[in-house]
C-alpha positions in Angstrom: -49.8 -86.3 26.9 -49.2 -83.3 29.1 -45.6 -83.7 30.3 -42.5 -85.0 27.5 -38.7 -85.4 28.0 -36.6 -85.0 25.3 -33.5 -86.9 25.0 -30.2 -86.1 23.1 -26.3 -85.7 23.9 -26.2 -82.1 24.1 -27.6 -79.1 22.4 -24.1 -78.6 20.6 -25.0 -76.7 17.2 -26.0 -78.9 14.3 -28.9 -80.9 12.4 -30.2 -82.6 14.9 -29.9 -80.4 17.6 -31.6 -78.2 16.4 -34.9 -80.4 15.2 -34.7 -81.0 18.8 -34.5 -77.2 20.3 -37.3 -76.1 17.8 -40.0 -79.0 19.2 -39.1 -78.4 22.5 -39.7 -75.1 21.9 -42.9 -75.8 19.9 -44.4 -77.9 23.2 -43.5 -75.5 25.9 -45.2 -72.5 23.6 -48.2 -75.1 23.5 -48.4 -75.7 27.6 -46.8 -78.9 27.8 -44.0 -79.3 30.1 -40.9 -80.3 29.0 -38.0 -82.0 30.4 -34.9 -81.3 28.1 -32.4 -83.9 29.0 -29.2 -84.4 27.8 -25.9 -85.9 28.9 -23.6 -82.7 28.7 -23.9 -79.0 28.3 -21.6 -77.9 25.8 -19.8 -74.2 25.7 -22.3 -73.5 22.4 -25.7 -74.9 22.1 -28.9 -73.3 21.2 -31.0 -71.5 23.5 -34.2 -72.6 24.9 -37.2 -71.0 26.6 -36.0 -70.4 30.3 -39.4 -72.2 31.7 -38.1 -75.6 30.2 -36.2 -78.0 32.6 -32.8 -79.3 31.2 -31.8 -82.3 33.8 -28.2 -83.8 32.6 -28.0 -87.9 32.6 -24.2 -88.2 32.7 -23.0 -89.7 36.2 -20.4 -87.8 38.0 -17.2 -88.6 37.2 -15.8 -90.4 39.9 -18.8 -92.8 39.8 -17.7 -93.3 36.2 -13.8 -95.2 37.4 -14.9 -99.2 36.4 -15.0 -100.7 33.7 -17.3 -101.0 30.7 -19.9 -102.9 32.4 -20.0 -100.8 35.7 -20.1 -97.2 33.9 -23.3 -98.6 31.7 -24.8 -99.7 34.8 -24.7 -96.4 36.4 -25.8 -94.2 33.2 -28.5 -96.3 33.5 -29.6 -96.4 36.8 -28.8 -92.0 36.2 -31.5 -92.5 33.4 -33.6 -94.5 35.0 -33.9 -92.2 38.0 -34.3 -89.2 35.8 -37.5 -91.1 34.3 -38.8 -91.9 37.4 -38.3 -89.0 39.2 -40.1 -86.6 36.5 -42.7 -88.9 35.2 -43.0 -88.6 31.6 -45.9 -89.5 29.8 -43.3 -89.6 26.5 -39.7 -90.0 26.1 -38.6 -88.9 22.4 -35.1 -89.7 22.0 -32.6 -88.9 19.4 -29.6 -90.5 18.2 -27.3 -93.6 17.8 -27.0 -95.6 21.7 -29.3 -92.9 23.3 -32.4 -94.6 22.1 -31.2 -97.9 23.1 -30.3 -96.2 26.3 -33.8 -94.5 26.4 -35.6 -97.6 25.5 -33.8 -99.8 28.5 -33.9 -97.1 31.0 -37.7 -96.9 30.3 -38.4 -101.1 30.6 -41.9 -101.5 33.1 -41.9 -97.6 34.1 -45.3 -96.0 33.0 -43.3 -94.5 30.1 -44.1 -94.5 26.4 -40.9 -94.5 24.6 -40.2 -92.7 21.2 -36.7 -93.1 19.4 -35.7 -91.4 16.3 -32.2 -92.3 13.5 -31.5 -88.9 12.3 -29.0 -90.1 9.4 -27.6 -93.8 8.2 -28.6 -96.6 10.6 -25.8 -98.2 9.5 -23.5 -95.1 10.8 -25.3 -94.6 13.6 -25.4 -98.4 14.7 -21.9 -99.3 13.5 -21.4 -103.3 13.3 -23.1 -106.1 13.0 -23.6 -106.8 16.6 -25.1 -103.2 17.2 -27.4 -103.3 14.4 -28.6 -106.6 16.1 -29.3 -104.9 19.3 -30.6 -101.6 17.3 -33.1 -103.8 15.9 -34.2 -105.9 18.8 -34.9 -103.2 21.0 -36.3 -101.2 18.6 -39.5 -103.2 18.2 -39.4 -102.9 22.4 -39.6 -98.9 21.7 -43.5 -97.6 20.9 -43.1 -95.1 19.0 -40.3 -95.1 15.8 -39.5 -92.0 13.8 -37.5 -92.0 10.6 -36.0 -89.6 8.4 -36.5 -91.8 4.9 -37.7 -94.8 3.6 -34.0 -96.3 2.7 -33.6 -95.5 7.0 -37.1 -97.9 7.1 -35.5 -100.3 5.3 -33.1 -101.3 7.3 -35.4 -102.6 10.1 -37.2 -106.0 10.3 -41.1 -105.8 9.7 -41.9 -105.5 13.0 -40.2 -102.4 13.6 -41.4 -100.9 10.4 -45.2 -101.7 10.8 -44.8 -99.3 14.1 -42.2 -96.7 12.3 -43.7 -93.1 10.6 -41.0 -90.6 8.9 -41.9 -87.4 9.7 -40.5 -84.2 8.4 -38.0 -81.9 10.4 -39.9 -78.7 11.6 -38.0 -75.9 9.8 -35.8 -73.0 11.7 -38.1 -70.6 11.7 -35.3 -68.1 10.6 -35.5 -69.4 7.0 -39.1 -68.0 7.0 -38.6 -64.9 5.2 -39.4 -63.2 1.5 -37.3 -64.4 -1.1 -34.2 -62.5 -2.1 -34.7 -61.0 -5.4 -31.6 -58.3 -5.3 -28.3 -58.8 -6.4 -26.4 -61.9 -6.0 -23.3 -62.5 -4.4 -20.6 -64.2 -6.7 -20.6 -67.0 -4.0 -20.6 -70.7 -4.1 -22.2 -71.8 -0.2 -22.1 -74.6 1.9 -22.9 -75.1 5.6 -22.1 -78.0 8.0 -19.8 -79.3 11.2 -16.1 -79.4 9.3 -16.1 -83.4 9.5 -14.9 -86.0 7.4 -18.8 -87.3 6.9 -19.5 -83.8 4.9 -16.4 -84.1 2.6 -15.9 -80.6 2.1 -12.8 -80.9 0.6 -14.6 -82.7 -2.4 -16.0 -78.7 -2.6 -12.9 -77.4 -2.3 -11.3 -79.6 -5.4 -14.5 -79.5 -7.8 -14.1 -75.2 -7.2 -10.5 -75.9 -7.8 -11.8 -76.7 -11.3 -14.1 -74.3 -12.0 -12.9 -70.9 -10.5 -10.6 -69.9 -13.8 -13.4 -70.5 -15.5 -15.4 -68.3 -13.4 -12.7 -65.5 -11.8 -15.2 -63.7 -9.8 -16.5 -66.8 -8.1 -15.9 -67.1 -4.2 -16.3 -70.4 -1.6 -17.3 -69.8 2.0 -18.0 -72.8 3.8 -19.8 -72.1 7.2 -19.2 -74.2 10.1 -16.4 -75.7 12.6 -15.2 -79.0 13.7 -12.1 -81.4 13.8 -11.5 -81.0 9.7 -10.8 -77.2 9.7 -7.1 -77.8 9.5 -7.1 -80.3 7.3 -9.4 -78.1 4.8 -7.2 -75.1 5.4 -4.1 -76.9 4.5 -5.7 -78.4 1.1 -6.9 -74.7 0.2 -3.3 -73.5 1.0 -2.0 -76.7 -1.4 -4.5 -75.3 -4.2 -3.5 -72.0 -3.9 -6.8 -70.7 -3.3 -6.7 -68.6 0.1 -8.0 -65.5 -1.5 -11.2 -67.5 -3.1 -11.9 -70.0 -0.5 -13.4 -68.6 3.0 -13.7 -70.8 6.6 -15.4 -68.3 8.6 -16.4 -70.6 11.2 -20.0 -71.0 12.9 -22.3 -67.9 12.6 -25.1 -66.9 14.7 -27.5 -66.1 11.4 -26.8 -68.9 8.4 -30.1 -67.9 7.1 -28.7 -63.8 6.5 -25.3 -65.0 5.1 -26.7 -67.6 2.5 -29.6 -66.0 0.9 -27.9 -64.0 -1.5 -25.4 -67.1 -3.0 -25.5 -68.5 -6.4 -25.7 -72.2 -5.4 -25.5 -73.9 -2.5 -24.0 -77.5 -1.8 -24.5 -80.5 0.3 -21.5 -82.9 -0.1 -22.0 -85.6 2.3 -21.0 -89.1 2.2 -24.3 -90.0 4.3 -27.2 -88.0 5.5 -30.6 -88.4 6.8 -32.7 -85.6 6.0 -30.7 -82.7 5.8 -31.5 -79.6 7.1 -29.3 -77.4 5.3 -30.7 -78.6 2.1 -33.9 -77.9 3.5 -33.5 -74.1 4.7 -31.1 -73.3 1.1 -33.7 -74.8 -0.6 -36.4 -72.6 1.4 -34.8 -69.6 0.8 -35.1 -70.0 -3.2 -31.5 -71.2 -3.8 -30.2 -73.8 -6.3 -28.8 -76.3 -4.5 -26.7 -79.0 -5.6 -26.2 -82.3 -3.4 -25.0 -85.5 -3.1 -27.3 -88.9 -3.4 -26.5 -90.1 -0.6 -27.2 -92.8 1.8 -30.1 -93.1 3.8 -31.8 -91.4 0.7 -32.6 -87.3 2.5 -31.1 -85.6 -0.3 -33.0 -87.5 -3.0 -36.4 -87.5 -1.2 -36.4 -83.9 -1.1 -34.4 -83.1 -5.4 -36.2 -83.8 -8.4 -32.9 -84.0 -10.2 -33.0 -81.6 -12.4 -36.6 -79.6 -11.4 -35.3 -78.4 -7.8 -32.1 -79.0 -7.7 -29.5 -81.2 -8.8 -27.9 -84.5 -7.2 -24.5 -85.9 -8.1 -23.0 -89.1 -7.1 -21.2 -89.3 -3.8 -17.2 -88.4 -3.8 -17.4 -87.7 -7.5 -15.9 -83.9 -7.6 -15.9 -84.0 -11.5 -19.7 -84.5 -11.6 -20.0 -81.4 -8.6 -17.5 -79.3 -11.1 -19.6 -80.0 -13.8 -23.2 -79.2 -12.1 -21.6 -76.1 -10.7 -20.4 -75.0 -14.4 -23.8 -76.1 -15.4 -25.6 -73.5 -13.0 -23.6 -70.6 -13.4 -23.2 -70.6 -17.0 -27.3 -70.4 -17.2 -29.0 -67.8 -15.9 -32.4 -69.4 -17.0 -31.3 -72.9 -15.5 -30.7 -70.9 -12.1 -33.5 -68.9 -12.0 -35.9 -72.0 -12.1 -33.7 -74.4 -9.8 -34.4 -71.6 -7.5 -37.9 -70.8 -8.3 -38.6 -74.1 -7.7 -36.8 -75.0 -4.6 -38.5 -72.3 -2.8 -42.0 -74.1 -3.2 -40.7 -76.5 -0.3 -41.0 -73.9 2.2 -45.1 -74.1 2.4 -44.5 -77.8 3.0 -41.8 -77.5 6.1 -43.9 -74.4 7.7 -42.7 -75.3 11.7 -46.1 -74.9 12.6 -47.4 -77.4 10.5 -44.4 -80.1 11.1 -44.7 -80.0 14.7 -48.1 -80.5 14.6 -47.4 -83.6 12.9 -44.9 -84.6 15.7 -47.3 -84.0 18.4 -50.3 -85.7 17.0 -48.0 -89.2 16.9 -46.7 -88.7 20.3 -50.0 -88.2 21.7 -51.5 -90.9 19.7 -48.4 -92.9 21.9 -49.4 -91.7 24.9 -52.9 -92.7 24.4 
């Protein structure tokens, strides 16, 4: 394999954005070229190297005026032109109807074709007619890369005999010494403001906690459609001088490492970054065991961190009273935690990803 496209929606900041900037970053540095394509450019996105191609697969507008059937037809024909026009030797796609999209677009072109879920199937492939089609043109696909083995699950046999999970290559950003100064009095969580992250079951389990702890802050880093609806529950508390929305920052890695705890809330999540880069920076982190299984693969409950049952903010209260009110508890939640940064070195992920795309390409 000397030449791979990338597929994805944009580069818009989140999870699986960035697993896709870092390995397109990882094979340019390694001599491959690389076609980033996506369907949009979005206002903020993460950068990449200037030497890789970004080619965008949505249609111009005004070829986009019929119906369902006509504007399908002619983002594929707009993907099926990109792939034969650049000549990949590998697709890797991410995400929901852009691996079905990649898969079809790539049907009796010299193309091997590489599709990765990044969270629930079932979210990502909502109904039962989707999941039909998910599954069917998955086994078509010759490559499959999952987050976790619930994610595996969900596939017929024939997918998961060609399926591998594979680890997402860590930011390098959260490669850095441990903090061992001071902590900030701060409760952390980081994540697009959406309903799937239920941030306000944060904001009601520190509604039960801060008396009990009145130097105790919440800054949950992010944006997205929820940030009124958050700010107006944190008005309704009462709790505008302890609970902070500063928005997307440039740095997460700088603004988290001196925390007390930090939280994953999720209703569903493949394997979450977040938890990965907290945890890498030595901090106790508490998340929820959620569907497909990312936060549990990665928590020993109870060794590394701690897990609590989805939408139940009087078991997140509790595990947050449990942490700050022991020191010792803290120190080795985070102690521990940090171990998982020799296993997500980038170097040593992506290596992992390019050995099983060349082994496609083969």
């Amino acid at each position: 394999m000397r030449r791979i496209a990338l597929f994805i929606n944009s580069l818009q900041k989140g999870g699986s954005e960035r697993v896709m900037a870092n390995l397109a970053e990882y094979f340019y540095g390694k001599g491959y070229e690389v076609i980033l394509v996506t369907q949009y450019k979005k206002e903020v996105e993460y950068e990449i190297p200037a030497g890789i191609r970004r080619v965008y697969s949505e249609p111009e507008e005004e070829r986009l005026q019929g119906g369902r059937l006509h504007n399908f037809l002619e983002r594929f024909h707009t993907l099926r032109g990109i792939w034969k026009a650049y000549k990949p030797d590998v697709v890797l796609s991410f995400l929901g109807k852009n691996n079905l999209m990649a898969i079809l677009a790539a049907a009796f072109l010299p193309v091997k074709t590489a599709v990765s879920v990044r969270g629930e199937p079932t979210m990502e492939y909502e109904g039962s007619k989707m999941q039909a089609v998910a599954k069917l043109l998955f086994s078509h696909a010759n490559g499959v890369i999952l987050q976790t083995g619930q994610a595996k699950a969900f596939f017929p046999k024939r997918v998961q005999q060609k399926a591998v999970i594979l680890p997402n290559p860590l930011n390098p950003l959260f490669l850095r010494e441990r903090y061992t100064g001071e902590k900030e009095e701060v409760i952390a969580a980081a994540g697009r403001l959406d309903d799937n992250k239920n941030h306000a079951m944060l904001i009601r389990a520190f509604s039960m906690i801060e008396q009990e702890f009145p130097k105790i802050k919440l800054v949950i880093y992010g944006e997205g459609e929820s940030r009124e609806k958050l700010e107006e529950l944190v008005s309704e508390m009462g709790l505008q001088k302890k609970v902070e929305l500063p928005g997307s920052v440039s740095d997460v890695a700088a603004h988290i490492e001196k925390v007390r705890i930090f939280t994953l809330t999720s209703y569903t999540e493949g394997m979450p970054n977040s938890v990965i880069e907290a945890m890498c920076l030595g901090l106790p982190v508490i998340a929820t065991d959620c569907p497909c299984g990312g936060p549990a693969e990665l928590i020993k409950n109870g060794d590394n961190g701690l897990l609590v049952p989805v939408g139940d903010e009087k078991a997140l209260a509790e595990a947050i009273r449990k942490i700050l009110s022991d020191p010792e508890l803290e120190k080795r939640l985070g102690d521990q935690a940090f171990r998982i940064q020799e296993q997500m070195e980038p170097q040593k992920v992506c290596r992992m990803w390019e050995e099983y795309l060349n082994g496609l390409s083969v």
